[in-house]
C-alpha positions as CSV (number, residue, x, y, z in Angstrom):
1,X,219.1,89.9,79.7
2,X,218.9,92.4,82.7
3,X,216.3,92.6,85.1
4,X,215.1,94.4,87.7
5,X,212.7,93.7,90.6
6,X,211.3,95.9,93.1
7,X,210.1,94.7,96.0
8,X,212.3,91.8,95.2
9,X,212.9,90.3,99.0
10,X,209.0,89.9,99.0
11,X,207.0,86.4,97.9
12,X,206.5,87.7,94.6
13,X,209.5,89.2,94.1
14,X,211.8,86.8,95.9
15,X,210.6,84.0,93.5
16,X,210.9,86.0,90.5
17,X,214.6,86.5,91.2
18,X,214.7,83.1,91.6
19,X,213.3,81.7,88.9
20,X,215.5,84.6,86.6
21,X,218.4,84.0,88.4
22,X,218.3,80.2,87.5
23,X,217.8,81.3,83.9
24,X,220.8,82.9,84.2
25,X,219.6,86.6,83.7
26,X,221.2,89.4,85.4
27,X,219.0,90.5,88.4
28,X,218.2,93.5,90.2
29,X,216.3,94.1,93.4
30,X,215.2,96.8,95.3
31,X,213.8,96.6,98.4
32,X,213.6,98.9,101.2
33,X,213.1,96.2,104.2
34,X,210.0,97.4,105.6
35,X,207.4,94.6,105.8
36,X,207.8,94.0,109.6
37,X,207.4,97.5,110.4
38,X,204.6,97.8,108.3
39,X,202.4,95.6,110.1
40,X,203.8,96.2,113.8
41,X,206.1,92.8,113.9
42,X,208.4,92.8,116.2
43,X,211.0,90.2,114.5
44,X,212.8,90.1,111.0
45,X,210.8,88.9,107.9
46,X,211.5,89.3,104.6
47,X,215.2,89.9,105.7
48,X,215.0,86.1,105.4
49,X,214.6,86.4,101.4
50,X,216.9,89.2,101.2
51,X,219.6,87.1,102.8
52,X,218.4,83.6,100.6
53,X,219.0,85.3,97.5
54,X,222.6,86.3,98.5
55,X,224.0,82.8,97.0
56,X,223.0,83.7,93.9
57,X,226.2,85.2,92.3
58,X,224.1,86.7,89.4
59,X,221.5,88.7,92.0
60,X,222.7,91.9,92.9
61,X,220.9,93.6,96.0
62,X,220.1,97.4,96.5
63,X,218.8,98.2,99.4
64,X,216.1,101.1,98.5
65,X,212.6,102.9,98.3
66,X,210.8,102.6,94.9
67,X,209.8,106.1,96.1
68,X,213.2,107.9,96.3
69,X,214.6,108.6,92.4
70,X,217.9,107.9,93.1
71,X,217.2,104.6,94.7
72,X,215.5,103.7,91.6
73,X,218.0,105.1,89.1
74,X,220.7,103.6,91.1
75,X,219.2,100.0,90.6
76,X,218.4,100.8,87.1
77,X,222.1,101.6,86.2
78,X,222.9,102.4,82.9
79,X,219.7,100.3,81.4
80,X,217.5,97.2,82.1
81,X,215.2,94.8,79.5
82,X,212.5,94.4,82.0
83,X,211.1,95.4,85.7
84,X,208.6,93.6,87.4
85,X,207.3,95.9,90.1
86,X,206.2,94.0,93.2
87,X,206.8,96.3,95.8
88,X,203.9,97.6,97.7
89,X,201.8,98.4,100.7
90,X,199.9,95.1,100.6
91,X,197.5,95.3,103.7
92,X,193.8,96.6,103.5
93,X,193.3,97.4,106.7
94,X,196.8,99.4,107.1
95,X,195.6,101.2,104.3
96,X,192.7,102.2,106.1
97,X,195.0,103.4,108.9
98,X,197.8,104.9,107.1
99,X,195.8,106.1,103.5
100,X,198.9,108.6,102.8
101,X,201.6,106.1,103.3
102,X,199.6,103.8,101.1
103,X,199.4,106.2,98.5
104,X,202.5,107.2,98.5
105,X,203.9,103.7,98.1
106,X,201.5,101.8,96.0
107,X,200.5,104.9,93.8
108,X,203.6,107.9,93.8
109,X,206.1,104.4,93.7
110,X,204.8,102.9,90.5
111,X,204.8,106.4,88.9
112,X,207.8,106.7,90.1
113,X,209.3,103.6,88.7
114,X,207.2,103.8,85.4
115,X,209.0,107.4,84.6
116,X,212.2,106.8,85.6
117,X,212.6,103.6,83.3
118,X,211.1,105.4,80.7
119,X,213.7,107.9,80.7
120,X,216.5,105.3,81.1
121,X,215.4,102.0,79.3
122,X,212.6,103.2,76.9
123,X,211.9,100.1,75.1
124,X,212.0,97.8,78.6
125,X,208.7,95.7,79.3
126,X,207.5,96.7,82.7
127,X,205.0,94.4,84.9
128,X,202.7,95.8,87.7
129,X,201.2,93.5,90.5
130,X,197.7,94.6,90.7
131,X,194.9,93.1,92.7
132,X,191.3,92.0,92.4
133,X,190.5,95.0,95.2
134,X,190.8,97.1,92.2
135,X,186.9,96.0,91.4
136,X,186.3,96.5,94.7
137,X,182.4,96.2,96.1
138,X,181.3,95.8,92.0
139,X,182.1,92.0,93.0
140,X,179.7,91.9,95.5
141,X,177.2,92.8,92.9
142,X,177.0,89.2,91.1
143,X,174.4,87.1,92.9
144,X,175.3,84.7,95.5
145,X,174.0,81.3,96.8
146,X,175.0,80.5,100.5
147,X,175.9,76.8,101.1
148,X,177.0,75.0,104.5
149,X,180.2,76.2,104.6
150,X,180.9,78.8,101.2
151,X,179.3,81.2,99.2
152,X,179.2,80.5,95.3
153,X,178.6,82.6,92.6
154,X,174.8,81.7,90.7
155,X,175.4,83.4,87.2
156,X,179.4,83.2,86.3
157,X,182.1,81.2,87.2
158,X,185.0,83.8,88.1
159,X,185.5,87.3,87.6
160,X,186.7,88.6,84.1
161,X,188.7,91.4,83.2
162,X,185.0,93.2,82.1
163,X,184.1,93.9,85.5
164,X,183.7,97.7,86.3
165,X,186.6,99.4,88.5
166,X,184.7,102.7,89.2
167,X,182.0,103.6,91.0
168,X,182.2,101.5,93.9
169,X,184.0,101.2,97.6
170,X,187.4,99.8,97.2
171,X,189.1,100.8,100.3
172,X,192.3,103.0,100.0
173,X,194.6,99.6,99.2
174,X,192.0,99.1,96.5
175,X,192.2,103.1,95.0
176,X,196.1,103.2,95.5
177,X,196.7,100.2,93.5
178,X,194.2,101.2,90.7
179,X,196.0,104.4,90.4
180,X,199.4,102.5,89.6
181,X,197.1,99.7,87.3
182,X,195.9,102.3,85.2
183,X,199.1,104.2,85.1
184,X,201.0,101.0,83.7
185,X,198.2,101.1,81.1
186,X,198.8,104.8,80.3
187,X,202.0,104.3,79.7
188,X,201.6,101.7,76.6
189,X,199.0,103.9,75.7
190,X,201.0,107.3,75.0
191,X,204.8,106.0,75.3
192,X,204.4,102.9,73.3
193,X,205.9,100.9,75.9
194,X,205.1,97.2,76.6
195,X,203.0,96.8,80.4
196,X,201.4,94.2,81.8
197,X,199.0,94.2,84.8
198,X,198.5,91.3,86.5
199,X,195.2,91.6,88.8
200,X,196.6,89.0,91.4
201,X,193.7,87.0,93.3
202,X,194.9,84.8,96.5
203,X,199.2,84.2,96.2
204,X,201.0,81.9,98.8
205,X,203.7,79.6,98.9
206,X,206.9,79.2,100.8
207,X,209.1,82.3,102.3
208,X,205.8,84.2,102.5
209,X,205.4,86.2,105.9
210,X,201.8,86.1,106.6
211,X,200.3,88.4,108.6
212,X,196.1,88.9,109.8
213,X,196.3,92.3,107.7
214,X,198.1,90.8,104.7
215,X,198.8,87.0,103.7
216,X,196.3,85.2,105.1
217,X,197.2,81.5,103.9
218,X,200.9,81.6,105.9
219,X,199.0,83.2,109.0
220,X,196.4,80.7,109.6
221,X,199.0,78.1,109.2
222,X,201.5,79.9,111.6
223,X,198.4,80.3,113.9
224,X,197.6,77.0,113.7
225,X,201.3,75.6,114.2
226,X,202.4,78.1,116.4
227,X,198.6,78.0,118.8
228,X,197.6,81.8,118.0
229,X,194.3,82.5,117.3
230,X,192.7,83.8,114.2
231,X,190.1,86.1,113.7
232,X,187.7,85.4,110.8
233,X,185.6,88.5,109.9
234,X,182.4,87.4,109.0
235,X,181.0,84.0,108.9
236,X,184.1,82.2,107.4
237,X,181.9,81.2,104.3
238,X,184.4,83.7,101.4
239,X,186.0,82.2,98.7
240,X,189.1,82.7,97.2
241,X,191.0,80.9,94.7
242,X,194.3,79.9,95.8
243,X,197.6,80.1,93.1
244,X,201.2,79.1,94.0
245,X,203.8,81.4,93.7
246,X,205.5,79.7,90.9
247,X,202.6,79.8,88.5
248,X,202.3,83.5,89.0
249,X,205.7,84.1,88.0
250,X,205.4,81.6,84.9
251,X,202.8,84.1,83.8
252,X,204.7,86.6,84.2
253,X,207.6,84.9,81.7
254,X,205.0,84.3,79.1
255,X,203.7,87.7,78.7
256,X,207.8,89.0,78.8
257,X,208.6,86.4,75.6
258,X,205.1,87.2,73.6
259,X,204.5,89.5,71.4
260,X,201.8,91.4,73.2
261,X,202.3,95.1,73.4
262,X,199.7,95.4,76.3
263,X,197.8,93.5,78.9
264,X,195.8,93.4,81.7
265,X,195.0,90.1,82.9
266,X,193.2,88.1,86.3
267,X,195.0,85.9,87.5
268,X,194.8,83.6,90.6
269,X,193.7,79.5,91.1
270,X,190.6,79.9,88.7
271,X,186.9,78.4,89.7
272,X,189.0,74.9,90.2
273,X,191.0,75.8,93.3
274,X,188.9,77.5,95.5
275,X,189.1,77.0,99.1
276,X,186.3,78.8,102.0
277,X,187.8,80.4,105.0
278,X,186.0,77.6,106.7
279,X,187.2,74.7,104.2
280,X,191.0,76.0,104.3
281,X,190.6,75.4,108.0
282,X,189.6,72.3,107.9
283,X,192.3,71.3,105.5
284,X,194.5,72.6,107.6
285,X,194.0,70.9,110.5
286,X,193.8,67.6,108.6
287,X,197.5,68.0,107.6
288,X,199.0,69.3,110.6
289,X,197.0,67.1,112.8
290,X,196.2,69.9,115.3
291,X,193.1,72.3,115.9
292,X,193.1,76.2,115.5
293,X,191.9,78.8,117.8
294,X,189.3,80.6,116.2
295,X,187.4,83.6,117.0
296,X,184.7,85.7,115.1
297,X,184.4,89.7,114.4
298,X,182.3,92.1,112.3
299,X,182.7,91.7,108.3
300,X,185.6,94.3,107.4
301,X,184.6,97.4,104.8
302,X,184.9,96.3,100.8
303,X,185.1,92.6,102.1
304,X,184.1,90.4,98.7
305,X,182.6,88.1,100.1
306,X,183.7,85.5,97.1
307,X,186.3,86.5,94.6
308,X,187.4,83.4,91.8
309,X,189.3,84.9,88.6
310,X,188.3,84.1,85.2
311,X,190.7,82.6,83.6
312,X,189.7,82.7,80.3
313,X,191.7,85.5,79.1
314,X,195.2,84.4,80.1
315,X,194.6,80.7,78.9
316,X,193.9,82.4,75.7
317,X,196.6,85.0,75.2
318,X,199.4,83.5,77.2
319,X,198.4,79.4,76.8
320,X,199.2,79.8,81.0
321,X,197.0,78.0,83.4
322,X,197.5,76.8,87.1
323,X,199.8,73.9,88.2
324,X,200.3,73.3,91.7
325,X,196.9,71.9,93.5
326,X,196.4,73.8,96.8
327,X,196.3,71.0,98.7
328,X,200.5,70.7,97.6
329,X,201.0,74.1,98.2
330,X,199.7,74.3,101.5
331,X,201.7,71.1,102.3
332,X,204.9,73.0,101.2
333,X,204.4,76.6,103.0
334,X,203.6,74.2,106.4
335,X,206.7,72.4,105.8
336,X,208.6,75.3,105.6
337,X,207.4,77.6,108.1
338,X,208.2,74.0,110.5
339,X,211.7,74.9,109.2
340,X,211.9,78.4,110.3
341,X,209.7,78.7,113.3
342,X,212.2,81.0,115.3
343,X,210.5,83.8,112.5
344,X,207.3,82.9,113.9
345,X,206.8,81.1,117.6
């Protein structure tokens, strides 16, 4: 089986081609290098995946823009089973800064992609990374109860796949990747093709770059090992539930060997791996035995202040549910940015 993954020196995509690669499919990624640019860093990032998957013999590399056709038909060759599209402008506020570059990535790329393997591999399954910032400020909607150190939801236990996308602030991250969301839809709609969207809540784990605009577990823990500061926007009290990299890409596997012809699903830690901004911190500094530097700003536009996925739906339909306990992940991601920290002191 042949398979192609953009985006593929990313987290996402660098443990996809992985976890393929040791299944002994033939892997494709594309990537075009520019997460460090992106967010103004002035050292190497994701170079670090691009080079990790090199010893894999059965991983060929393109170097590429999912933007540029060429680039795409070129890693598509003469025909692939199945792409899982990972690449993407991944910051909120860089999206706020740059809205056209956003679009152009997260929105023209994914149509981009979408058409040209539907002229070359017709009947290949295609997967989208989507986001829970498609259902932007609707979240904030659902009533709230404030405790010490979180916000909880009072009616529901996570978000489901039922809650409203339109009519609501999203923030141009949140419009751009809606755009490709609903084109991946579209396209098992009319052109019979089998899509997935996965509406992605909080993903870490190891060989993740973590910046303040985007990746938020691997920067507080490079902040805290490396004695930057972090600024929390707002009073530290969000929630988000917390999945390992791994799981995600499990999920993924199901829905490529099931016999669904469509799906959108959420997916993230579910209501039982939550974690406050505040509570992370504290775990935090309990493993690595050292405090953070902390400051606070302004709440940022679109914001939710607690976002948990419902689970219900992918239990269901692809029998998939979370294994790795935050608490382990975090322990692995600090262990590993210990390995590498001339990427990050």
């Amino acid at each position: 089986m042949r398979i192609l993954i953009t985006g593929g020196a990313g987290l996402v995509g660098s443990h996809c081609a992985e976890y393929f690669a040791r299944k002994k499919y033939k892997v494709i990624i594309l990537d075009n290098l520019m997460r460090s640019k992106l967010f103004g860093y002035n050292k190497k990032s994701v170079e670090y995946n691009w080079n990790y998957l090199a010893k894999f013999k059965n991983i060929k590399r393109i170097l590429g823009d999912v933007r540029n056709i060429q680039d795409v038909k070129r890693a598509l060759g003469r025909g692939v089973d199945v792409v899982i599209h990972t690449a993407g402008q991944p910051g909120v506020p860089s999206s706020v800064r740059i809205p056209k570059e956003d679009f152009s990535i997260n929105a023209f790329g994914t149509l981009n992609v979408l058409e040209t393997l539907r002229k070359v591999s017709p009947r290949a399954i295609f997967i989208y990374t989507s986001t829970n910032k498609v259902y932007g400020e609707n979240v904030d909607k659902i009533p709230l109860k404030e405790l010490k150190k979180r916000y909880v939801y009072k009616t529901i236990e996570g978000v489901s796949e039922k809650m409203p996308t339109d009519l609501t602030g999203h923030t141009p991250y949140g419009v751009s990747k809606l755009v490709g969301d609903l084109y991946t839809q579209e396209y098992a709609y009319i052109y019979n093709m089998k899509t997935a969207v996965f509406r992605m809540s909080c993903i870490y784990g190891i060989r993740q770059f973590g910046f303040e605009d985007q990746g938020w577990v691997a920067w507080f823990i490079i902040a805290n090992l490396f004695n930057k500061t972090i600024t929390i926007y707002g009073d530290g009290k969000q929630v988000r539930d917390l999945l390992y990299v791994s799981d995600l890409v499990e999920a993924f596997d199901k829905f490529i060997q099931s016999d669904l012809k469509m799906g959108v699903f959420n997916i993230g830690g579910g209501p039982q791996n939550t974690f406050s901004l505040l509570e992370f911190l504290e775990e935090l500094e309990k493993q690595t035995g050292k405090k953070t530097k902390i400051r606070f700003s302004n709440w940022r536009p679109s914001d939710q202040k607690v976002y948990i996925s419902d689970l219900s739906k992918i239990k269901k339909e692809l029998n998939w549910q979370p294994k790795i306990n935050p608490k382990e992940g975090i322990n692995r991601l600090i262990k590993w940015v210990k390995k590498n920290e001339n990427y990050f002191s």
